[in-house]
N, C-alpha and C positions, 0 to 999 in steps of 0.2 A: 401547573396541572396540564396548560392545552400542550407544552413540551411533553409530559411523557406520554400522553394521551399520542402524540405524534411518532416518539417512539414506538411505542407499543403498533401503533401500525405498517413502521418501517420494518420494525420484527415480522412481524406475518406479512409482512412482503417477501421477505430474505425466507421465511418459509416455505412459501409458496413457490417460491422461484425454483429453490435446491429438488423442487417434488414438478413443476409442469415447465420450467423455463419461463423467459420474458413473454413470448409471445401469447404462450395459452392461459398465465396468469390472469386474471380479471378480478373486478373487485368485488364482487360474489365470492371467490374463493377468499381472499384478503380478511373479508366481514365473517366466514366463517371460521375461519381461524382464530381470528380475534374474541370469536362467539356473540359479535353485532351483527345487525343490521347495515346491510348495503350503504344506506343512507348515513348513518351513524360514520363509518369513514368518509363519505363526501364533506363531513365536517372537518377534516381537519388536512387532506387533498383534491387536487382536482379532479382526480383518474388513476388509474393504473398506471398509464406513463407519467404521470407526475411523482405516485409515490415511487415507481425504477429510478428515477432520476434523481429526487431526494436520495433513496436509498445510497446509491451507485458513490453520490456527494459525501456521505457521510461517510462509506468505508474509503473511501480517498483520504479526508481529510483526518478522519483516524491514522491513516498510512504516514501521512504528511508530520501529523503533529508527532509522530514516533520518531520519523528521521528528522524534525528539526530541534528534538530535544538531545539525539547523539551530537546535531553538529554542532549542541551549544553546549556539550556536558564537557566536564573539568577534565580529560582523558589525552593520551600525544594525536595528531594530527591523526593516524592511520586508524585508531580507533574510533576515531567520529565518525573517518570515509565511511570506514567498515559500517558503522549503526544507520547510515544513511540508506548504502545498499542493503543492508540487510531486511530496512523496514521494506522496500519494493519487494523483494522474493518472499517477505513472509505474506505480503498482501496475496499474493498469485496462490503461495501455497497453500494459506488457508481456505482462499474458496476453491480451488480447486479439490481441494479436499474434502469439502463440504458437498461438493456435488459439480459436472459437469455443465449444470444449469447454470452455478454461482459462478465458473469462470468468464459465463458470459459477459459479467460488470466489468471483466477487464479488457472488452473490443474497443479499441481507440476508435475504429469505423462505427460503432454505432450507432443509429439514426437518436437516438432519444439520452447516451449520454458519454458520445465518442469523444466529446470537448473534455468531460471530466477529467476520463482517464490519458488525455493527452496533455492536460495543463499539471496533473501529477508531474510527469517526467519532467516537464519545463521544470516546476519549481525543484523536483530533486535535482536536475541538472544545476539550477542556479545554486543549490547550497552547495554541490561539489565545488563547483567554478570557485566558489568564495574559502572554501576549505584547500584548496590547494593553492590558491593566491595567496591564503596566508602563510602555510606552508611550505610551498618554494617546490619546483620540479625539477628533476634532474634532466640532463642535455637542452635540449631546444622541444621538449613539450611544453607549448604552453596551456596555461590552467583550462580552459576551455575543449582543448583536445585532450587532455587527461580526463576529465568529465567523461566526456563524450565515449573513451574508451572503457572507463569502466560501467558506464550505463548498459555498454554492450555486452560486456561481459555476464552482468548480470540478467539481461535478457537471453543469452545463450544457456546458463545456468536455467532457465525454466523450463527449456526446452528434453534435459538431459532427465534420467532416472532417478540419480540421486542428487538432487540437487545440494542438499543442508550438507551431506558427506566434502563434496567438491568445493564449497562455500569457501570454508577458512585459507584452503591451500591455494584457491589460483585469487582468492584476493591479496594473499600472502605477498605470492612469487608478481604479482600485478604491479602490487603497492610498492615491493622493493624497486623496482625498475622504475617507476614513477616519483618516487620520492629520492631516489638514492640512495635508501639505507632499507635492511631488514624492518617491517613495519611490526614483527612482534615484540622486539627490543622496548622494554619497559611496560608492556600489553597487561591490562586489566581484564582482558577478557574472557568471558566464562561459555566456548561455545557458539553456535548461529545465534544469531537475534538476541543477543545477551543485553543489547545496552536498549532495547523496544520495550518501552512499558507500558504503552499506549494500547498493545493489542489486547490484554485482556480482557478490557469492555469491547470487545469487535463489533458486537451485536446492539450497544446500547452505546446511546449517545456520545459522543468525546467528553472526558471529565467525569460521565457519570460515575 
């Protein structure tokens, strides 16, 4: 019960946010969403920065458990990489989409939960590094700069218009030259974000 009670207020966080940003958020707004009492959230956070920061943890580790079920699913090498990046760019795109408030959760600099979204990339970095060590790279990339290269890539992809459009073909033309071989050869793929099943509860706890 106090889980979704806890939920329920990281929702009307993630509300409040998409409508005044982090900073004019307060937990007045928070408890009126909810349709509580001020106090009535004090039960189950500290503050406002406490619930951004829970919040912030939750669509991460949402994000996370999406790409660590591509790089553990039954699919050839280039379709895990693929479910890995694709969980990052869907993270951005969704709240970006949600509101220019919600892209705020994705500032590595920020004071209240710049750690979260920087130990993200750590750990999708690390499930790359491990998916192409077992995979094997072609010339003299090793698995770590293959990582590292395509981490880039999909951070340039957020930056562009269409990102989901451009997605499949420059991880295509990427994966072939890193792997050595065409990565759609045997591809089960249906699509951006095909192999993320994590994001449909975005809003609500992981699992739930």
């Amino acid at each position: 019960m106090a889980t979704d009670r806890l939920d329920e207020v990281l929702d009307a966080t993630y509300e409040c946010l998409t409508r005044y940003g982090v900073r004019r958020t307060t937990v007045d707004d928070i408890g009126a969403t909810m349709g509580v009492s001020r106090s009535a959230v004090y039960q189950y956070v500290r503050g406002k920065d406490d619930a951004v920061r829970r919040l912030a943890e939750r669509l991460h580790d949402q994000a996370l458990a999406g790409a660590r079920a591509a790089a553990s699913a039954d699919t050839p090498a280039a379709e895990r990489i693929r479910g890995v990046l694709a969980a990052k760019l869907e993270l951005v795109l969704r709240l970006r989409g949600d509101s220019v408030h919600a892209a705020e959760l994705l500032d590595a600099k920020a004071r209240l939960f710049g750690d979260i979204c920087a130990a993200f990339t750590v750990d999708l970095r690390g499930l790359l590094i491990e998916l192409f060590d077992t995979a094997g790279t072609a010339g003299s990339v090793p698995p770590a700069a293959a990582a590292d290269i395509c981490v880039a890539l999909v951070i340039g992809l957020e930056s562009v218009a269409n990102p989901r459009d451009l997605f499949d073909p420059a991880i295509d033309a990427v994966l072939a030259g890193l792997l050595g071989a065409g990565p759609s050869a045997g591809s089960t793929r249906d699509g951006f974000g095909a192999p993320i099943e994590a994001f449909p509860g975005m809003m609500r706890g992981a699992g739930a």
